[in-house]
N, C-alpha and C positions, 0 to 999 in steps of 0.2 A: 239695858232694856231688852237687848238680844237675848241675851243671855237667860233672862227672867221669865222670857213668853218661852223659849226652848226648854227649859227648866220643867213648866208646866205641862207642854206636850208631851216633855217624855214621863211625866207625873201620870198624866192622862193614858197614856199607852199601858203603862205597867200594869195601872189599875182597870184596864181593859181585858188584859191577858189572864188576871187571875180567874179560873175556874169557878168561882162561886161566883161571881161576877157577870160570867157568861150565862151561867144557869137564872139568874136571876134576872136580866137583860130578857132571855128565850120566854121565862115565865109572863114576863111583863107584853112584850110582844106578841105573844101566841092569842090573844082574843082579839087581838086589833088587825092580823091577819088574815084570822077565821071571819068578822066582820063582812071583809075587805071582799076578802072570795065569796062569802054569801049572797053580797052585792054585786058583783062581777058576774055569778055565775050564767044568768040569760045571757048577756053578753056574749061571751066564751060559747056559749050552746049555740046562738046566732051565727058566730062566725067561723066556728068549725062544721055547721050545716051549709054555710055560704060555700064555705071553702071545701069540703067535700063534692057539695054540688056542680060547683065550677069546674072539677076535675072530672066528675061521669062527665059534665055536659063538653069539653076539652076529649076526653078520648073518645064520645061516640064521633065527633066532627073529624079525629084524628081516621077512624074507624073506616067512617065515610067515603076521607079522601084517599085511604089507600084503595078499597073497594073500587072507585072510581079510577082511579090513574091505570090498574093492572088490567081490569078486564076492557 
């Protein structure tokens, strides 16, 4: 039975590796991707505006307390 499930995986692999294979794999995934991001993209826009914000608002604080400690 080892033998026979190993057998297929490395069936499965082979038939992985060959090039039309892959092309054909990329073709079949590439609109379920595009989809994917479509959906995503507010998301992504929200959190890289979060996430840039938090950094001005991080170095003027940083900004701040050097201001503050030297003079």
């Amino acid at each position: 039975m080892k033998q026979a499930k190993e057998f297929f995986i490395n069936q499965c692999l082979e038939l992985l590796r060959r090039q039309d294979i892959k092309q054909e794999l990329k073709q079949l995934m590439k609109p379920l991707i595009e989809m994917m991001f479509t959906q995503m993209y507010p998301y992504i826009f929200i959190f890289v505006s979060f996430s840039l914000l938090t950094f001005f608002l991080m170095l003027g604080i940083f900004i701040l307390l050097i201001k503050t400690t030297i003079f």
